[in-house]
DSSP file (Angstrom, degrees, kcal/mol; ACC not computed):
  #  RESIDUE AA STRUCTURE BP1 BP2  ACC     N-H-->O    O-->H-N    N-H-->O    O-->H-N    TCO  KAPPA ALPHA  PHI   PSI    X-CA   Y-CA   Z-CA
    1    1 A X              0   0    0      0, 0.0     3,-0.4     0, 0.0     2,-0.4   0.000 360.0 360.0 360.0  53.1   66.0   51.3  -10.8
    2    2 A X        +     0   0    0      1,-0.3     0, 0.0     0, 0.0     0, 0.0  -0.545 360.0  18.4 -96.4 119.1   67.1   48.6  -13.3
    3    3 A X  S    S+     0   0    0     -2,-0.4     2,-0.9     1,-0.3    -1,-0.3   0.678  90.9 125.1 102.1  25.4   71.1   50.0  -14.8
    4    4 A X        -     0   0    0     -3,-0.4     2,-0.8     2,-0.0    -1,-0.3  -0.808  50.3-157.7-116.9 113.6   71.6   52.4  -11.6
    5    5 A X        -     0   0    0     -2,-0.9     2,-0.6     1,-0.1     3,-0.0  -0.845  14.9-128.6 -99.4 137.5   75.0   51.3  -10.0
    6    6 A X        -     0   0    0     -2,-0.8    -1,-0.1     1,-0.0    54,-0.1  -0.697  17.8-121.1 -69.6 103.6   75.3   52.3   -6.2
    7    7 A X        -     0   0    0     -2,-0.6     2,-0.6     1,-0.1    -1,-0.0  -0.154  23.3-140.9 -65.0 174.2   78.2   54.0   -5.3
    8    8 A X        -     0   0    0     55,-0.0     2,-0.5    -3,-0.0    -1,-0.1  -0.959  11.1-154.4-136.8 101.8   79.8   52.0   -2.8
    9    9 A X        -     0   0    0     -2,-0.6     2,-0.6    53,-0.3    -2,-0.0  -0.797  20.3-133.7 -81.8 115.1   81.6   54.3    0.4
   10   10 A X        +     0   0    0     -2,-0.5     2,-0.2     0, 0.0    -2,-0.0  -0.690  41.6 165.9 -70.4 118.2   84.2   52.5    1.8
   11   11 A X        -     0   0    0     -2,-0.6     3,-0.1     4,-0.0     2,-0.1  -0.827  37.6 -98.2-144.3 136.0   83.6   52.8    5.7
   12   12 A X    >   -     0   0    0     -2,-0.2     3,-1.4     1,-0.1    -1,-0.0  -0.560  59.4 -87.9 -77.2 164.4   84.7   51.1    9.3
   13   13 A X  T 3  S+     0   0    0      1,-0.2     3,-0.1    -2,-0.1    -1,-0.1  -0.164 113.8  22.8 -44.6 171.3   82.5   48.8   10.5
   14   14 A X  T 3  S+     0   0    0      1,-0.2     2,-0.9    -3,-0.1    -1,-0.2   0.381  82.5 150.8  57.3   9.8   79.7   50.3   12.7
   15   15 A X    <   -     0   0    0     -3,-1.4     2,-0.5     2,-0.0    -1,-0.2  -0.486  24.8-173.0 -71.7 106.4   80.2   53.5   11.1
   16   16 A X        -     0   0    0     -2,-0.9     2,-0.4    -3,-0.1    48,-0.0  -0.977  24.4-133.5-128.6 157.6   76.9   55.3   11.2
   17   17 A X        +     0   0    0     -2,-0.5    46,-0.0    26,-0.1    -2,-0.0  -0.809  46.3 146.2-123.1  88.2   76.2   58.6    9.3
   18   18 A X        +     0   0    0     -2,-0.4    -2,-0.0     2,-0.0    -1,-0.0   0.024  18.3 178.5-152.9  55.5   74.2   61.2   12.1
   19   19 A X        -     0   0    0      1,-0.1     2,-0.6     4,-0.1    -2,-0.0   0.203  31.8-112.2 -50.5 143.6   74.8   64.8   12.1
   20   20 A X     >  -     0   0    0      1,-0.1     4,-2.3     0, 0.0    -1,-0.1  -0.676  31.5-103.8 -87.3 132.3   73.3   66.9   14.1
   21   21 A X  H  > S+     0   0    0     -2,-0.6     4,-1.9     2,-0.2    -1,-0.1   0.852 120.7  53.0 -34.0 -39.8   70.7   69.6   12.8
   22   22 A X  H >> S+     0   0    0      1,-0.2     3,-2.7     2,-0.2     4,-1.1   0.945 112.7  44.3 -55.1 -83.1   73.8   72.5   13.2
   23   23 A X  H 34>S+     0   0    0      1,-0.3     5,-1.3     2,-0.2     4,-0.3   0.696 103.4  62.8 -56.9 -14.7   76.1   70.6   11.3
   24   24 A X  I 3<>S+     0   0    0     -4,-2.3     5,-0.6     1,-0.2    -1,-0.3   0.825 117.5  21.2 -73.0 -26.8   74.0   69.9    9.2
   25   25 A X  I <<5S+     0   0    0     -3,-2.7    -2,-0.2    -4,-1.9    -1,-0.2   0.196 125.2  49.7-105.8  18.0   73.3   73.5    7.9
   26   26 A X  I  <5S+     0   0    0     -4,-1.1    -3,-0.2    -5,-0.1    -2,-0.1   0.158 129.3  20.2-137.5  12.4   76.5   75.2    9.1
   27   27 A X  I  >5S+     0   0    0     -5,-0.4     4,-1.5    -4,-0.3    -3,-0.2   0.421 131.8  30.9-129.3 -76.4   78.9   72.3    7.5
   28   28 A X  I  ><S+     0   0    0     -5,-1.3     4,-0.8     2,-0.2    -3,-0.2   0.767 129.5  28.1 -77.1 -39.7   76.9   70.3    4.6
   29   29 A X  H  ><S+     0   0    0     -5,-0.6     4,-2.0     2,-0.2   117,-0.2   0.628 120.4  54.1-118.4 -27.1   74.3   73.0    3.1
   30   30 A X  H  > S+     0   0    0     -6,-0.2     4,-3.3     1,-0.1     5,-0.3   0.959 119.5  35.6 -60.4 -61.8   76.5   76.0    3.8
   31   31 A X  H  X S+     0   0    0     -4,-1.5     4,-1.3     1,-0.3     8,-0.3   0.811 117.4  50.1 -54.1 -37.5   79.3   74.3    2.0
   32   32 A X  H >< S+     0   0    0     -4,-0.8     3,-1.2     1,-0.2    -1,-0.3   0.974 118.3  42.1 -69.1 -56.7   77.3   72.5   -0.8
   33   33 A X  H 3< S+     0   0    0     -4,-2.0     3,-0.5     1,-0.2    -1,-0.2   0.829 112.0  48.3 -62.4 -29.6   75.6   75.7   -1.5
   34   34 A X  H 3< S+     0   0    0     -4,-3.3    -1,-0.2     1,-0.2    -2,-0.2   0.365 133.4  17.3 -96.1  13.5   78.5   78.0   -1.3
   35   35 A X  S XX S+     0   0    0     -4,-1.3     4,-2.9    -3,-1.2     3,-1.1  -0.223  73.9 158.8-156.9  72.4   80.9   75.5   -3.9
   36   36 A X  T 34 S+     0   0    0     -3,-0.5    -3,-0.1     1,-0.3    -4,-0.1   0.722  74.2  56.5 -83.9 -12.1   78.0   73.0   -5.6
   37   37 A X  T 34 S+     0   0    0      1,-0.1    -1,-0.3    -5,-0.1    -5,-0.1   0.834 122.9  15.4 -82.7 -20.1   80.5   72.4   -8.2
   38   38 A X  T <4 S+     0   0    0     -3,-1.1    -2,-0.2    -6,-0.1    -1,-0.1   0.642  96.9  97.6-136.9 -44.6   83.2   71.2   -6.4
   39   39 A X     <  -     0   0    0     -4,-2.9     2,-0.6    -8,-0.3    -4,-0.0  -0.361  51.1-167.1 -63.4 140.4   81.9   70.2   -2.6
   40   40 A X        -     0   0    0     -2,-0.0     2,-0.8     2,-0.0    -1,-0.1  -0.872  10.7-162.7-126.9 106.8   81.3   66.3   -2.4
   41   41 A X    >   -     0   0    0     -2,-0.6     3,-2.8     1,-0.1     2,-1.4  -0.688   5.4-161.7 -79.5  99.3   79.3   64.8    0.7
   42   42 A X  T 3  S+     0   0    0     -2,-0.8    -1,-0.1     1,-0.3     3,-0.1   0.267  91.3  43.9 -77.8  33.3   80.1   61.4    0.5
   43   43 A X  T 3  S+     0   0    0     -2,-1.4    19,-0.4     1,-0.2    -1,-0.3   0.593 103.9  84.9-124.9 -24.0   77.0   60.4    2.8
   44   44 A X    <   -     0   0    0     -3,-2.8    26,-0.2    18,-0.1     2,-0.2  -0.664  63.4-154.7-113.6 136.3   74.6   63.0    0.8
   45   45 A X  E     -a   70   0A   0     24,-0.5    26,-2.1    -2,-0.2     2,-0.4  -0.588  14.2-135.5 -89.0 127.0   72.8   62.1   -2.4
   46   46 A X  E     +a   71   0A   0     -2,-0.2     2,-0.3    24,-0.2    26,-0.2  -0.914  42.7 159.9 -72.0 134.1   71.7   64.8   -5.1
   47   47 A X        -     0   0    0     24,-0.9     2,-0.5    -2,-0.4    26,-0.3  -0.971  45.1-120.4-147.3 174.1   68.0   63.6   -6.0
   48   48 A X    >   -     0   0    0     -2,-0.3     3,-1.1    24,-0.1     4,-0.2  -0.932  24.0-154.3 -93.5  93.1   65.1   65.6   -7.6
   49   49 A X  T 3  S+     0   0    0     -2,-0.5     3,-0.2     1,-0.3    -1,-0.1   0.548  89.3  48.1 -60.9 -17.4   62.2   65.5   -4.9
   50   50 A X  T 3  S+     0   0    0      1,-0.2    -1,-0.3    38,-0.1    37,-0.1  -0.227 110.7  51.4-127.7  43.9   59.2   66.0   -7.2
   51   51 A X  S <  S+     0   0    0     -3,-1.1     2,-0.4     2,-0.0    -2,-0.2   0.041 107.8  69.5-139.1   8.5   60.4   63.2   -9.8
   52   52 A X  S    S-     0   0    0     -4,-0.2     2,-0.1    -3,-0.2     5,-0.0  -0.950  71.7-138.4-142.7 150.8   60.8   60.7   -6.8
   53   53 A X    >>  -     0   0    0     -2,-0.4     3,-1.3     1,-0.1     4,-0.6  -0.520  29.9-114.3 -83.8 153.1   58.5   58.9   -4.5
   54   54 A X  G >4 S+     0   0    0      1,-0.2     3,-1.2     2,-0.2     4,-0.5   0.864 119.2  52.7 -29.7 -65.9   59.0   58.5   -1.2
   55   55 A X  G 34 S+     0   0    0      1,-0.2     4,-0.3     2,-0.1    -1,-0.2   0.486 102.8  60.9 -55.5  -9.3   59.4   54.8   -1.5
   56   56 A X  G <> S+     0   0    0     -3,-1.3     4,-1.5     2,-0.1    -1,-0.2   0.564  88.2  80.8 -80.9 -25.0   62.3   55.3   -4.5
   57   57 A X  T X< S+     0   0    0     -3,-1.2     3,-1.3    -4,-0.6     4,-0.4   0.975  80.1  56.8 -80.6 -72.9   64.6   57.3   -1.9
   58   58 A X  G >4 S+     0   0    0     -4,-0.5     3,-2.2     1,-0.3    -1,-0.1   0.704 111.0  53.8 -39.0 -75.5   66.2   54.3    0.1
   59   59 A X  G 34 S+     0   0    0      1,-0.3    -1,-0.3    -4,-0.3    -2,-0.3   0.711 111.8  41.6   0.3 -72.9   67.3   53.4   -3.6
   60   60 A X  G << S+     0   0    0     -4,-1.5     2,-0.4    -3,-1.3    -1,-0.3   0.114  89.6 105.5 -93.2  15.2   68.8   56.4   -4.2
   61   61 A X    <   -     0   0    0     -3,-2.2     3,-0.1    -4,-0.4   -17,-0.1  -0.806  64.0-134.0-108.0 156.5   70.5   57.2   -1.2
   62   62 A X  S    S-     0   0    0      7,-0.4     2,-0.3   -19,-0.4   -53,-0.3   0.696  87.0 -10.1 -74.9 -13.6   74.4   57.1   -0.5
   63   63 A X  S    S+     0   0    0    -20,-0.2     2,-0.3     6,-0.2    -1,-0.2  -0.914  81.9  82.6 174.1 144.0   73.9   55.4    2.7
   64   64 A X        -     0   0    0     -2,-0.3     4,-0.2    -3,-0.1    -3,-0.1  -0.642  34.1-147.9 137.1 164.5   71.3   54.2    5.5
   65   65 A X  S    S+     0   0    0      2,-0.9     3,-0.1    -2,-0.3    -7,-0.1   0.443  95.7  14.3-139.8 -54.9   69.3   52.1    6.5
   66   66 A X  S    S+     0   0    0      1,-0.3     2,-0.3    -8,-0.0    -8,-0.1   0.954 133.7  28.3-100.4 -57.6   66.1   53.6    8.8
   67   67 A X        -     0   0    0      2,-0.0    -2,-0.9    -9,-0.0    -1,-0.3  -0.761  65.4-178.1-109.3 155.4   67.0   57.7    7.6
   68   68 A X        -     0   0    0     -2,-0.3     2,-0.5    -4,-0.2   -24,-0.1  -0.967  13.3-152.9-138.9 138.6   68.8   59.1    4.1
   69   69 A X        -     0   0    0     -2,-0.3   -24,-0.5   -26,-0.3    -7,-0.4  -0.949  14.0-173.2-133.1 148.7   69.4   62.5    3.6
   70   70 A X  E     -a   45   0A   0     -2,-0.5    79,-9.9   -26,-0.2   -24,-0.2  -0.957  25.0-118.1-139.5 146.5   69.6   64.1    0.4
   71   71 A X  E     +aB  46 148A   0    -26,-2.1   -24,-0.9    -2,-0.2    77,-0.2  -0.322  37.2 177.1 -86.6-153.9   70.5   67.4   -1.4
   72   72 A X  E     - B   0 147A   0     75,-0.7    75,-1.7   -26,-0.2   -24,-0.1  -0.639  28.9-127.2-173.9 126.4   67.7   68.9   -3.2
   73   73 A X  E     - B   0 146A   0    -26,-0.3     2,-1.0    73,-0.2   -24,-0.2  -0.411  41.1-103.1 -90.0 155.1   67.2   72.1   -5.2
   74   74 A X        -     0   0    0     71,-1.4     2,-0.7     1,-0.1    -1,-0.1  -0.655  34.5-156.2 -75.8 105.0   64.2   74.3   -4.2
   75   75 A X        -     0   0    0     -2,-1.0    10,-4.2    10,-0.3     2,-0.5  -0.539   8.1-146.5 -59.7  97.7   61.4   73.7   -6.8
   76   76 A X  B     -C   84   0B   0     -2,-0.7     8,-0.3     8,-0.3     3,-0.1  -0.715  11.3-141.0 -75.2 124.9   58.6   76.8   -7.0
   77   77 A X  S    S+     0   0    0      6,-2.0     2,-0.4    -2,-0.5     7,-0.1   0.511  94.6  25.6 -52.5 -17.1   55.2   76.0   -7.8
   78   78 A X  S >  S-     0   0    0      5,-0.5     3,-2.3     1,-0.1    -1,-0.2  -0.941  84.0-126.9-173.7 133.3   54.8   79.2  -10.1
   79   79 A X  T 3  S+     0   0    0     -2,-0.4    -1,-0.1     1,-0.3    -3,-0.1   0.676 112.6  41.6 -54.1 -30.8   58.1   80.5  -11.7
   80   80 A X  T 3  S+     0   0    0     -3,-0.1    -1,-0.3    -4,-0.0     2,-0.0   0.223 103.4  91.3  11.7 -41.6   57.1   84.1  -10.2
   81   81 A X  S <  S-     0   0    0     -3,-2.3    -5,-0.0     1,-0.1    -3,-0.0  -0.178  72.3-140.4 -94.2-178.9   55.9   82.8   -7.0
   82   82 A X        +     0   0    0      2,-0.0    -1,-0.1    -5,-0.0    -5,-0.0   0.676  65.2 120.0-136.0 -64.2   57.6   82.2   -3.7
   83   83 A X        -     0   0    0      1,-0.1    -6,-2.0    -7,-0.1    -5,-0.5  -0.016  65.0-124.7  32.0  90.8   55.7   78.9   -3.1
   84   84 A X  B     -C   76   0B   0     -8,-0.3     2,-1.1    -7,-0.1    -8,-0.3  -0.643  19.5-137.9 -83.1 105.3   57.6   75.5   -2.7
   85   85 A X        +     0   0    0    -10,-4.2   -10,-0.3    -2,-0.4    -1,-0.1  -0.597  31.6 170.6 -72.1  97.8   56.2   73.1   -5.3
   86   86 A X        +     0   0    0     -2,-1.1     7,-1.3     7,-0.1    -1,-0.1   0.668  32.5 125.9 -68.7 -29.5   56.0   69.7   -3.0
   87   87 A X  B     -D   92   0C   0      5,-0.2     5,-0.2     1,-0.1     2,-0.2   0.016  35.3-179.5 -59.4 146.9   54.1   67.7   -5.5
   88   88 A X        -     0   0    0      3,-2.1    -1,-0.1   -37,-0.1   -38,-0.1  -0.491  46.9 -95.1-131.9-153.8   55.4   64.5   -6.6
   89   89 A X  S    S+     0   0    0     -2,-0.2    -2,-0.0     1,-0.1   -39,-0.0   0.905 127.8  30.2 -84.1 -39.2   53.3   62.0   -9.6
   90   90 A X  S    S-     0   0    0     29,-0.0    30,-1.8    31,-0.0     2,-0.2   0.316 132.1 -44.3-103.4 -11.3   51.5   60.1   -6.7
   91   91 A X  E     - E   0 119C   0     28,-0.2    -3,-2.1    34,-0.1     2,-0.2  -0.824  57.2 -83.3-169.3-153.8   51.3   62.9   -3.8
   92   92 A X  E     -DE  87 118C   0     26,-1.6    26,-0.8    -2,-0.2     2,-0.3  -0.662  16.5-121.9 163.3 149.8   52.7   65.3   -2.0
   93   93 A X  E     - E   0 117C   0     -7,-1.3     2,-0.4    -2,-0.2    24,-0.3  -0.436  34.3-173.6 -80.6 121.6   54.7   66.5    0.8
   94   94 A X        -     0   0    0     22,-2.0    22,-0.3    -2,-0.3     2,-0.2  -0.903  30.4-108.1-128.9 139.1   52.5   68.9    3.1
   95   95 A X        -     0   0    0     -2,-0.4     2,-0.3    20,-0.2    20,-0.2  -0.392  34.1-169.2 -72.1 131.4   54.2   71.0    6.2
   96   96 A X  E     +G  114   0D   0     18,-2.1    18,-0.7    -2,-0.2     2,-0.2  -0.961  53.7   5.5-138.6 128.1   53.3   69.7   10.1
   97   97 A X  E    S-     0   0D   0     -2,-0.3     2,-0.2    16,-0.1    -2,-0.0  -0.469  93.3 -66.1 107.3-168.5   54.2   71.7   12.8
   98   98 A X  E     -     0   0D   0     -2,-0.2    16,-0.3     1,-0.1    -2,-0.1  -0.720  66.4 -86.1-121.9 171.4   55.6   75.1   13.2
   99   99 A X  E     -     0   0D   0     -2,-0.2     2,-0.4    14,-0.1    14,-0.2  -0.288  38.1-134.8 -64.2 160.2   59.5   75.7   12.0
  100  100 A X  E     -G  112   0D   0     12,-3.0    12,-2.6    -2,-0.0     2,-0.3  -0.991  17.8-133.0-116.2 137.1   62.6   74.7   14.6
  101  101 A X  E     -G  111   0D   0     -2,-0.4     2,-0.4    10,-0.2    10,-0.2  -0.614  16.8-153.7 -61.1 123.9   65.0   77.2   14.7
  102  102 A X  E     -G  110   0D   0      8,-1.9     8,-2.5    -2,-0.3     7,-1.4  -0.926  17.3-169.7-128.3 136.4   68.8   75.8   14.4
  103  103 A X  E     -G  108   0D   0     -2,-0.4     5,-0.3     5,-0.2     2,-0.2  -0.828  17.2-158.6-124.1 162.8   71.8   77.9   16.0
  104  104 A X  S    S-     0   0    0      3,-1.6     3,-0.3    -2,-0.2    -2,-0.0  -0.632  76.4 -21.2-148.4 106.3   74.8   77.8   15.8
  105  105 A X  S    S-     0   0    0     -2,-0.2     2,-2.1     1,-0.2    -1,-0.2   0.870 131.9 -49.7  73.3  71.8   77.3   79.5   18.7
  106  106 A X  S    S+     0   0    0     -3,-0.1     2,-0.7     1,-0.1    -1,-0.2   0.475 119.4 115.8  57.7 -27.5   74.0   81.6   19.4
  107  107 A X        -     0   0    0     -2,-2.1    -3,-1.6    -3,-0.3    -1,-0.1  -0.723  67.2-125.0 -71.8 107.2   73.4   82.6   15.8
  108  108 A X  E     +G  103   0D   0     -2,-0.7    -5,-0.2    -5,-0.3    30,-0.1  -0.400  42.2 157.6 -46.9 110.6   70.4   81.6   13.8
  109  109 A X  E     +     0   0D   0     -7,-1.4    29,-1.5     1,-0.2     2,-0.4   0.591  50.9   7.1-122.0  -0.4   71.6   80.0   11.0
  110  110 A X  E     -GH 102 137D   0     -8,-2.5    -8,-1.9    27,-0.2     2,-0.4  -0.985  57.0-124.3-165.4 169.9   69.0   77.7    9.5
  111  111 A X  E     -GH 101 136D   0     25,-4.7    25,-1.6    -2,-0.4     2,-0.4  -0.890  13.8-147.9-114.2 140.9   65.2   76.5    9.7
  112  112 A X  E     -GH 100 135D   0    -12,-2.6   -12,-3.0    -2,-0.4     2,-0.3  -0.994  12.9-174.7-112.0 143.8   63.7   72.7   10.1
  113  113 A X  E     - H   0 134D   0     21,-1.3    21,-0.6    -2,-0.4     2,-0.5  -0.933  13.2-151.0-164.9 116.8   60.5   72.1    8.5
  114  114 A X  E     -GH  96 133D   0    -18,-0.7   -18,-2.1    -2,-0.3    19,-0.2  -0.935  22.9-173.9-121.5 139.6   59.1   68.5    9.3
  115  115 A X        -     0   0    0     17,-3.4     2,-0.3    -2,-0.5   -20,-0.2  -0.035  14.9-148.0 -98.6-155.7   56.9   67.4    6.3
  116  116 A X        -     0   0    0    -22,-0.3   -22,-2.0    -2,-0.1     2,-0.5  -0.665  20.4-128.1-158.5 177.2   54.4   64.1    5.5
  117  117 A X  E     -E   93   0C   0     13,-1.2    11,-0.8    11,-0.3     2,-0.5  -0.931  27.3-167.6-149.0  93.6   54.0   62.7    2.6
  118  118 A X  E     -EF  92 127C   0    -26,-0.8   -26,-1.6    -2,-0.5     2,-0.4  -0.724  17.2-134.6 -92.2 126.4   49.9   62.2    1.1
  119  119 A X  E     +EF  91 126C   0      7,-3.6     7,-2.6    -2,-0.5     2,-0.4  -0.758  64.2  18.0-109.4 166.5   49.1   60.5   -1.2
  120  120 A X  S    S-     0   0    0    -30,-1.8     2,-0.2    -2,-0.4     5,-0.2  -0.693 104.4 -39.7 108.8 175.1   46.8   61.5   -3.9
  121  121 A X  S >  S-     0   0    0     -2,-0.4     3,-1.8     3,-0.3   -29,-0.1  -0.611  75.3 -86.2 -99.8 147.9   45.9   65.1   -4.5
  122  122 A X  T 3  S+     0   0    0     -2,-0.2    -1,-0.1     1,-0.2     4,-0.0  -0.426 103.8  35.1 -87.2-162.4   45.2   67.7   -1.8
  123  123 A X  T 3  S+     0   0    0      2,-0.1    -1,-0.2    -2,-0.1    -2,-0.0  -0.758 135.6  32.9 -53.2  13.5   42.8   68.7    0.0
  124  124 A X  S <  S+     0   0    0     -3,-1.8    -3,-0.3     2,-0.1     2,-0.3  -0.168  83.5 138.0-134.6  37.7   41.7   64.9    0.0
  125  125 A X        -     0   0    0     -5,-0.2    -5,-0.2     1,-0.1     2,-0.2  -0.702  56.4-118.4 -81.0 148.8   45.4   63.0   -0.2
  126  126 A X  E     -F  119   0C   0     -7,-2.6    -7,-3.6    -2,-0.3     2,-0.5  -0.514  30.9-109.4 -70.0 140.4   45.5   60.1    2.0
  127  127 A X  E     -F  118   0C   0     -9,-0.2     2,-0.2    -2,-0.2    -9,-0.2  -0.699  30.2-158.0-102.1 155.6   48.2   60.2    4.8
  128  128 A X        -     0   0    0    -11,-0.8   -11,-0.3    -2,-0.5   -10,-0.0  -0.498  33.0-126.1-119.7 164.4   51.4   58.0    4.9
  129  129 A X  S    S+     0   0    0     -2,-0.2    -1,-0.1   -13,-0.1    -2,-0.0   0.671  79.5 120.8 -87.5 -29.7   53.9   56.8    7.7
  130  130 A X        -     0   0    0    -13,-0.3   -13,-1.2   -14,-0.1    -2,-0.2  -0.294  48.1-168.1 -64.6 144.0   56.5   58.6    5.1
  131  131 A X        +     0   0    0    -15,-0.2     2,-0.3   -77,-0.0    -1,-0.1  -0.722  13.0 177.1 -44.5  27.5   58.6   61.8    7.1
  132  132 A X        -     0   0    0     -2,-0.2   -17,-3.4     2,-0.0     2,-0.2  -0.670  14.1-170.3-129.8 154.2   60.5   64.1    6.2
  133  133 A X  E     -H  114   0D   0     16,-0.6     2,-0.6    -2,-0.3   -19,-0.2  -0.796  18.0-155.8-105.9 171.0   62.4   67.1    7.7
  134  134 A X  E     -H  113   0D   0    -21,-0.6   -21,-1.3    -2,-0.2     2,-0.2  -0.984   3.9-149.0-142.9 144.6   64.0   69.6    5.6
  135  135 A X  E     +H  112   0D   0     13,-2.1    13,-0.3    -2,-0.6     2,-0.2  -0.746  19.4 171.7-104.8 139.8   67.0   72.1    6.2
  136  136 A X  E     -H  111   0D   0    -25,-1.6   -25,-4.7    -2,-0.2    11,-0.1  -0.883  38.0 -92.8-159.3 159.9   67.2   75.2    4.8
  137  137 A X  E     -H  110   0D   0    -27,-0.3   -27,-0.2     9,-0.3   -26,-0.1   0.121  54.4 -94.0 -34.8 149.6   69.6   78.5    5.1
  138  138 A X        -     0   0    0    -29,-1.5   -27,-0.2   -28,-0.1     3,-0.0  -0.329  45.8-120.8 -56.3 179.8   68.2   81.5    7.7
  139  139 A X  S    S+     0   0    0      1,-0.1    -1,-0.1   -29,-0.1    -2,-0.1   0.243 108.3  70.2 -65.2 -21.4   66.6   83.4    5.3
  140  140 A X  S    S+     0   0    0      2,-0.0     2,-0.4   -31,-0.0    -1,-0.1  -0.081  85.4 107.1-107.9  30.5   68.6   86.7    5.8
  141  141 A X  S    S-     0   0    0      2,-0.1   -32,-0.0     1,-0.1    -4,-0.0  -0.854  73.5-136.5-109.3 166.8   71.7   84.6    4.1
  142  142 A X  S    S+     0   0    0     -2,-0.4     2,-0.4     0, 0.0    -1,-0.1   0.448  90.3  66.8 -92.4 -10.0   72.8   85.1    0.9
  143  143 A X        +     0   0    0      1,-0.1    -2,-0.1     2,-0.0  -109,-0.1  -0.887  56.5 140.6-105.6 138.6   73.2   81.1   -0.2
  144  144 A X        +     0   0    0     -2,-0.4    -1,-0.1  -111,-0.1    -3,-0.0   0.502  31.8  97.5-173.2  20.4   69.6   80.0   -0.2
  145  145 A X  S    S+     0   0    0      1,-0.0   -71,-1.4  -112,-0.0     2,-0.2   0.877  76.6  38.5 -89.7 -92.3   69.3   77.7   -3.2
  146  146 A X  E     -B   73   0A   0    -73,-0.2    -9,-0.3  -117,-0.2   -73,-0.2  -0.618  61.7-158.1 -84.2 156.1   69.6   74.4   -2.1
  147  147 A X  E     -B   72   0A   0    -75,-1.7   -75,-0.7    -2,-0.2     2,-0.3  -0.868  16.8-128.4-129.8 169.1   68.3   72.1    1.2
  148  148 A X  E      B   71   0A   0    -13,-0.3   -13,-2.1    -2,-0.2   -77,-0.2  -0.769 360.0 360.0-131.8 123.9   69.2   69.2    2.8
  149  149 A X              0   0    0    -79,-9.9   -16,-0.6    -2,-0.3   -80,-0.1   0.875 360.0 360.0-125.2 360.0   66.6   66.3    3.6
């Protein structure tokens, strides 16, 4: 990441960055989605998920040390399809679990989606320690674009 300056958030000490899965879709991805030109989350990162490895993301994040969260636009595997293209040049991020449901004041407002990260092609990618969970909008919203990881 040789020429990539790091923006620098000015912060109090001991200031750590740890939203709760609600706020994280009913603050940061509602907002992001519904003004992308304009909202700025000074903790949240734009990055491209299937141009960067797992191991590139501490690099590229506004802040963090053990988690980073980033936005990311939803990538289709076939332009037609419905399908979430996961793939990255070295792997690729495959779904564990069932969804969690996030409310907010009783209201469904968003899904969590816990990934891992193989490398290597499937059905025979090797699995990796790498994580990740992903936010995204209830479905029955109208903003549904982008997600938060």
């Amino acid at each position: 990441m040789e020429g990539e300056v790091k923006e620098e958030i000015d912060l109090p000490p001991g200031f750590r960055f740890h939203p709760s899965d609600e706020e994280l879709i009913t603050y940061y991805l509602m907002n992001k989605i519904s003004d992308s030109n304009n909202f700025i989350a000074r903790a949240i990162g734009d990055v491209d998920l299937n141009k960067s490895e797992p191991w590139d993301l501490p690099g590229k994040a506004k802040m963090g040390e053990e988690e980073w969260y980033f936005f990311s636009q939803r990538d289709r595997k076939y332009p037609t399809g419905v399908r979430t293209n996961r793939a990255t040049n070295s792997g690729y991020w495959k779904t564990t679990g069932k969804d969690k449901e996030i409310f907010s004041n009783l209201e469904l407002v968003g899904m969590k989606k816990t990934l891992v990260f193989y490398k290597g092609r499937a059905p025979r990618g090797e699995k990796t320690n790498w994580v990740m969970h992903e936010y995204r909008l209830h479905s029955k919203s109208s903003y549904t674009t982008h997600k938060v990881f």
